[in-house]
N, CA and C atoms as a LAMMPS dump frame, in Angstrom:
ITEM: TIMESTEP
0
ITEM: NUMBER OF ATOMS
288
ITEM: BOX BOUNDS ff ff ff
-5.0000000000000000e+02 5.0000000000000000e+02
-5.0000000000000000e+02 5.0000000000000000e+02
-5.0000000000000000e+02 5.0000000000000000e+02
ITEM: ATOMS id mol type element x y z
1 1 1 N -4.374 10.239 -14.315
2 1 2 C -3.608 9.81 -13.176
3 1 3 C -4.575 9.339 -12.089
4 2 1 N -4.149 8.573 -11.414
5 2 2 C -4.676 7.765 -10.274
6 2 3 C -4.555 8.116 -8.785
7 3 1 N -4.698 8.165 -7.847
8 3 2 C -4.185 8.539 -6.2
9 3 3 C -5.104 7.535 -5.804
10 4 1 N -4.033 6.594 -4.945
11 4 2 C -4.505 5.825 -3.863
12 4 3 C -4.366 5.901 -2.668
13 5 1 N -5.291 5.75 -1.696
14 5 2 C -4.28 6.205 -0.114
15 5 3 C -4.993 4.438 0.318
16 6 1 N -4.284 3.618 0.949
17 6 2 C -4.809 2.718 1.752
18 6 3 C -4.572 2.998 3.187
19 7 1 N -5.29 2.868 3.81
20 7 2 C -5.48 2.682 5.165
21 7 3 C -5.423 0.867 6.019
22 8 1 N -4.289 0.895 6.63
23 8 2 C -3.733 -0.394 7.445
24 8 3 C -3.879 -0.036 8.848
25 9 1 N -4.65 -1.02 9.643
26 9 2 C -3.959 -0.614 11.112
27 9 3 C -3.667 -2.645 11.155
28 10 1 N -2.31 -2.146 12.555
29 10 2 C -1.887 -3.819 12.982
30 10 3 C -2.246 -3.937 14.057
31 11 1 N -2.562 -5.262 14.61
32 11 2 C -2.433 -5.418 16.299
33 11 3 C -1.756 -5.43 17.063
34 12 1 N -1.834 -5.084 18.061
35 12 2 C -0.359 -4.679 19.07
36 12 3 C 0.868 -5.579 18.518
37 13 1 N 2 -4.977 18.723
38 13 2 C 3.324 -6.021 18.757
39 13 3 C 3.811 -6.25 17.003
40 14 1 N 2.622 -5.946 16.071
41 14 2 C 2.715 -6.521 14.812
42 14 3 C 3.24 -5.554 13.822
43 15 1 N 3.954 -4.028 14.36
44 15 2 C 4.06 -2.695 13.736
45 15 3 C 5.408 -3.338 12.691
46 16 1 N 6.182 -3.869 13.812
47 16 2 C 7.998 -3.999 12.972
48 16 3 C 7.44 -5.094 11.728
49 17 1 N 6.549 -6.391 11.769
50 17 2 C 6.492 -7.158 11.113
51 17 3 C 6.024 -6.607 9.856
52 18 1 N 4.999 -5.855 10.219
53 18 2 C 4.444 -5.279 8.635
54 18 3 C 5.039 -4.149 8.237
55 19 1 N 5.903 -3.479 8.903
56 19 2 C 7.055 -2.681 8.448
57 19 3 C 7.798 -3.041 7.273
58 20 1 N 8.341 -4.405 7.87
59 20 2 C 9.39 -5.468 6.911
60 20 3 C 8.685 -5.821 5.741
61 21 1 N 7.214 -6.517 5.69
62 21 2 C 6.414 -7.412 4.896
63 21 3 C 6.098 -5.952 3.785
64 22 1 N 5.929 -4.887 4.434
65 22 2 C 4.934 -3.52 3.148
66 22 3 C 6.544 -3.056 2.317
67 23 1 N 7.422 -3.179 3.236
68 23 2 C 8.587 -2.672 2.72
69 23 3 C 9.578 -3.4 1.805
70 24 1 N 9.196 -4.866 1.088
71 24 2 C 9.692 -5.693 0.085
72 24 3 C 8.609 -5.263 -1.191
73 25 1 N 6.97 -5.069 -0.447
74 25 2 C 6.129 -4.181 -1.706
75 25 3 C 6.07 -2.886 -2.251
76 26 1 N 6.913 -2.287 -1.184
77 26 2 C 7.16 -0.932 -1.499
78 26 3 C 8.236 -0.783 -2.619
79 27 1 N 9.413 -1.44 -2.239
80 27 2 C 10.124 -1.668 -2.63
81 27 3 C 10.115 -2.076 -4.405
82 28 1 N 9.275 -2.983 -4.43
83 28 2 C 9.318 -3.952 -5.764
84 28 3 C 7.986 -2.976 -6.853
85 29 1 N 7.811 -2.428 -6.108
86 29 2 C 6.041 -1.574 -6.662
87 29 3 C 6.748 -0.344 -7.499
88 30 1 N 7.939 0.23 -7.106
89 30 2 C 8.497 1.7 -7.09
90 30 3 C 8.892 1.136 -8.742
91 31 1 N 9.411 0.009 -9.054
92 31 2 C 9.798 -0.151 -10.088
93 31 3 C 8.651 -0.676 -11.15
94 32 1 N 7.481 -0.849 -11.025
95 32 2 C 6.531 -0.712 -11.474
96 32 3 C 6.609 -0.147 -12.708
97 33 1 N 6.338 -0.18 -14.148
98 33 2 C 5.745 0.512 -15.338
99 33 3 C 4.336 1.571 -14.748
100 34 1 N 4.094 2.878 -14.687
101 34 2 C 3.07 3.128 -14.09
102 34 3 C 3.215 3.733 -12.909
103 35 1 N 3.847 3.5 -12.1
104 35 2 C 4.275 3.844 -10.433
105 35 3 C 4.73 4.991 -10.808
106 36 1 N 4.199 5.887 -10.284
107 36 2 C 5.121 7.337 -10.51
108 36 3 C 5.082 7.855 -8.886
109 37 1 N 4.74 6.689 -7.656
110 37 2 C 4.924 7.529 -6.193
111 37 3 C 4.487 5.752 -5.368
112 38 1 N 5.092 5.501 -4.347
113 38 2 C 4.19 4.953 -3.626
114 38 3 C 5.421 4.479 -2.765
115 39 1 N 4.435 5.079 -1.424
116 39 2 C 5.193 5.23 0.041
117 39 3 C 4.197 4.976 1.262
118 40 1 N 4.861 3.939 2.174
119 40 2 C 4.327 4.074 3.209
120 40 3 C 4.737 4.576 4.398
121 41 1 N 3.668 5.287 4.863
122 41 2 C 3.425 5.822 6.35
123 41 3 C 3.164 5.583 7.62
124 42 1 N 4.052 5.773 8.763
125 42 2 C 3.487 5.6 10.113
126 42 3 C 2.852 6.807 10.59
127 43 1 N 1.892 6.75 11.023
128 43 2 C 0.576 7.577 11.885
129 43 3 C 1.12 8.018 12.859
130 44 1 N 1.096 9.282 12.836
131 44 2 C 2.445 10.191 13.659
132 44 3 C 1.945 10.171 15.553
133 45 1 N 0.208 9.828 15.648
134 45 2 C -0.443 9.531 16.687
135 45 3 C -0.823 8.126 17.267
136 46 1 N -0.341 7.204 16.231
137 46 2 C -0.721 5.717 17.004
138 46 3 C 0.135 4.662 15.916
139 47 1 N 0.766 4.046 16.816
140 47 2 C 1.862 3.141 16.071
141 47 3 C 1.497 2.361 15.462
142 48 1 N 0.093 1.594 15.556
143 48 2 C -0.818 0.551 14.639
144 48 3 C -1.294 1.261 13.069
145 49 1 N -0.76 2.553 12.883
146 49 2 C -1.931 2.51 11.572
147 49 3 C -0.883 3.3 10.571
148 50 1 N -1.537 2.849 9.583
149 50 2 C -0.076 3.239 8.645
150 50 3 C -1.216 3.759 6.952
151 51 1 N -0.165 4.617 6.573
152 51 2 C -0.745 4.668 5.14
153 51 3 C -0.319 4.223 4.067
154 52 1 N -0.685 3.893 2.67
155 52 2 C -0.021 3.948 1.721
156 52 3 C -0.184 4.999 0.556
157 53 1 N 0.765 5.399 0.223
158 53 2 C 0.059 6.7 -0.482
159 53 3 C 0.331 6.45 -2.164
160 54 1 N -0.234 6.379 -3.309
161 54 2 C 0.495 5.766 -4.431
162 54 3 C -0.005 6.533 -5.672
163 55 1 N 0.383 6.694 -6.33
164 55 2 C 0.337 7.516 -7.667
165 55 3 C 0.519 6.763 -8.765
166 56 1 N -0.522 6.251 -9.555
167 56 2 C -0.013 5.897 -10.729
168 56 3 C -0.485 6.516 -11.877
169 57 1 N -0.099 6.533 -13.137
170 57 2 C 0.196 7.005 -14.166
171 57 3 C -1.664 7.023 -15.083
172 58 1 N -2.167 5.585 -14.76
173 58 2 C -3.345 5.03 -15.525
174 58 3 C -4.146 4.051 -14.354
175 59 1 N -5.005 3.972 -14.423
176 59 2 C -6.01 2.865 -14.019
177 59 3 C -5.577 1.804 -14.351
178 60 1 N -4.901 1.607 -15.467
179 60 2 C -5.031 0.425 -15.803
180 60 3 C -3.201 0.011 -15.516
181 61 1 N -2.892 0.439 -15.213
182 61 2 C -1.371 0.014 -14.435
183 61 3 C -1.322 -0.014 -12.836
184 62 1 N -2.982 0.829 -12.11
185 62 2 C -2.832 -0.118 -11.006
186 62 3 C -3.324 -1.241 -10.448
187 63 1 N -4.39 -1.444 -11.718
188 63 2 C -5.274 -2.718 -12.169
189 63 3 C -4.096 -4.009 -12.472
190 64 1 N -3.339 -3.621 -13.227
191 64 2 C -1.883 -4.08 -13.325
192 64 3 C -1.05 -4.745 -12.287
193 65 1 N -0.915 -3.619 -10.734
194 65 2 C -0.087 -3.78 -9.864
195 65 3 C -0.777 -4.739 -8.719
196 66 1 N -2.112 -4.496 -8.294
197 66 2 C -2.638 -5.765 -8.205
198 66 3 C -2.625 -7.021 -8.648
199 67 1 N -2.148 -7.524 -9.572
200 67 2 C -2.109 -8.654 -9.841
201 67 3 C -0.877 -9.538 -9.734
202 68 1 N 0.651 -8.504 -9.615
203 68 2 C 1.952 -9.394 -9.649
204 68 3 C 2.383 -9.832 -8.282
205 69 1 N 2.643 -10.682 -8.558
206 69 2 C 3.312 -11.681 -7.189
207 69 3 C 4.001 -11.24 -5.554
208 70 1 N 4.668 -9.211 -6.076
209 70 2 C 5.054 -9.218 -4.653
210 70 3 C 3.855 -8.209 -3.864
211 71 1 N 2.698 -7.939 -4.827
212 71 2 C 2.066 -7.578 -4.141
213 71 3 C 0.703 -8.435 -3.655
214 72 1 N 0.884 -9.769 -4.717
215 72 2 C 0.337 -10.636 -3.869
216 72 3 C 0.396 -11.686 -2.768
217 73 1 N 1.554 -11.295 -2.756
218 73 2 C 2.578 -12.001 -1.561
219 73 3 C 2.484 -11.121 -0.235
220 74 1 N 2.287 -9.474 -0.232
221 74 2 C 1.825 -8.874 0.338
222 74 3 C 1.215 -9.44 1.228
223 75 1 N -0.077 -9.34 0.628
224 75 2 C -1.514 -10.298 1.332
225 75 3 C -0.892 -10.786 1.833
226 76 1 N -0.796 -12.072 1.561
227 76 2 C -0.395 -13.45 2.215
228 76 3 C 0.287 -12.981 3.601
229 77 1 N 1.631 -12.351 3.542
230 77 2 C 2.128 -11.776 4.451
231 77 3 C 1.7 -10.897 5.742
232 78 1 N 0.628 -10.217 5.473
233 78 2 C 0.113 -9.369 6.72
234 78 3 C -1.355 -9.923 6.626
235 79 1 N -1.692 -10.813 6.363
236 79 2 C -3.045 -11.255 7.05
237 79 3 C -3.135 -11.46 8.729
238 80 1 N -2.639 -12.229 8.834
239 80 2 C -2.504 -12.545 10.681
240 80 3 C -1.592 -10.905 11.241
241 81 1 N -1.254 -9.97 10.701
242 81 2 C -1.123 -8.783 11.219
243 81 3 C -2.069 -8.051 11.45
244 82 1 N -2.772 -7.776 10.722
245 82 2 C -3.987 -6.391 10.47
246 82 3 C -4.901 -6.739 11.701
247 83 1 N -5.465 -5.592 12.105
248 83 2 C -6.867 -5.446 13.396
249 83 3 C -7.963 -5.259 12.716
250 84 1 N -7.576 -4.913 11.301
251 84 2 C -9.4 -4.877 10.923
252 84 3 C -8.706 -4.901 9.181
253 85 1 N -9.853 -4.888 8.368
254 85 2 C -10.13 -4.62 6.989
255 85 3 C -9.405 -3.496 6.677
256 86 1 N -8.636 -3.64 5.474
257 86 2 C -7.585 -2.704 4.939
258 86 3 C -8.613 -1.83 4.528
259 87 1 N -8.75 -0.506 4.258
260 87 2 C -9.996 0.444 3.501
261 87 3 C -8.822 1.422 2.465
262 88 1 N -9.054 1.874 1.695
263 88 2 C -8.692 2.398 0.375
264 88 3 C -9.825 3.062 -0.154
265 89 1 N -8.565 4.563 -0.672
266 89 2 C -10.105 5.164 -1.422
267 89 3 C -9.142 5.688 -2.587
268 90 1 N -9.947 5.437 -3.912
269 90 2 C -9.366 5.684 -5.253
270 90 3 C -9.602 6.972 -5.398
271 91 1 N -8.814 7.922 -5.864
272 91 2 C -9.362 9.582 -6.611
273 91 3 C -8.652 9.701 -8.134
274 92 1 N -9.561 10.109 -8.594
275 92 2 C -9.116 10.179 -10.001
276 92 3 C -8.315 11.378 -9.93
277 93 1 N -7.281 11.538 -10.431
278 93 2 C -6.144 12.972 -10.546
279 93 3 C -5.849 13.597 -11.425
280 94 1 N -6.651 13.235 -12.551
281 94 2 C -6.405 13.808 -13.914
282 94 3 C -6.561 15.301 -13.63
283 95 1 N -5.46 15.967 -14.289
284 95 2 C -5.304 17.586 -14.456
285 95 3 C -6.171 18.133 -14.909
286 96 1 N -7.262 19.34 -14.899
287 96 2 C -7.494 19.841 -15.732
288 96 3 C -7.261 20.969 -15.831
């Protein structure tokens, strides 16, 4: 198993837009082959920064989820939102 957390912050004014834009990927991701979690978060201390929190099944189904259209539409969508570089950190979750 996989755990992703991404880290987003927006620039002022830009919170509702990427609300809407993460929430058609949230949306379309949940149904994913692989997706067994993925939700985003508002930062309970500052309205610009948000998480994504995601669980998948294999590496290679979120190697997968990167590549289809509404999460590359994503991108496209919150570029002129974001204040800085999205950061993400992968943890491997395998049980033992």
């Amino acid at each position: 198993m996989v755990v992703v957390h991404a880290f987003i912050e927006v620039k002022e004014g830009m919170a509702q837009k990427f609300v809407e834009a993460a929430g058609k990927c949230v949306k379309e991701t949940r149904k994913e082959p692989g997706c067994n979690f993925y939700t985003l978060y508002a930062d309970a201390e500052n309205p610009l920064k948000f998480t994504i929190v995601e669980e998948w099944e294999s590496k290679a189904a979120l190697d997968m989820h990167m590549t289809l259209p509404h999460f590359i539409q994503l991108g496209e969508d919150i570029k002129d939102l974001v204040a800085a570089p999205i950061s993400a950190k992968v943890f491997n979750a395998e049980m033992m």
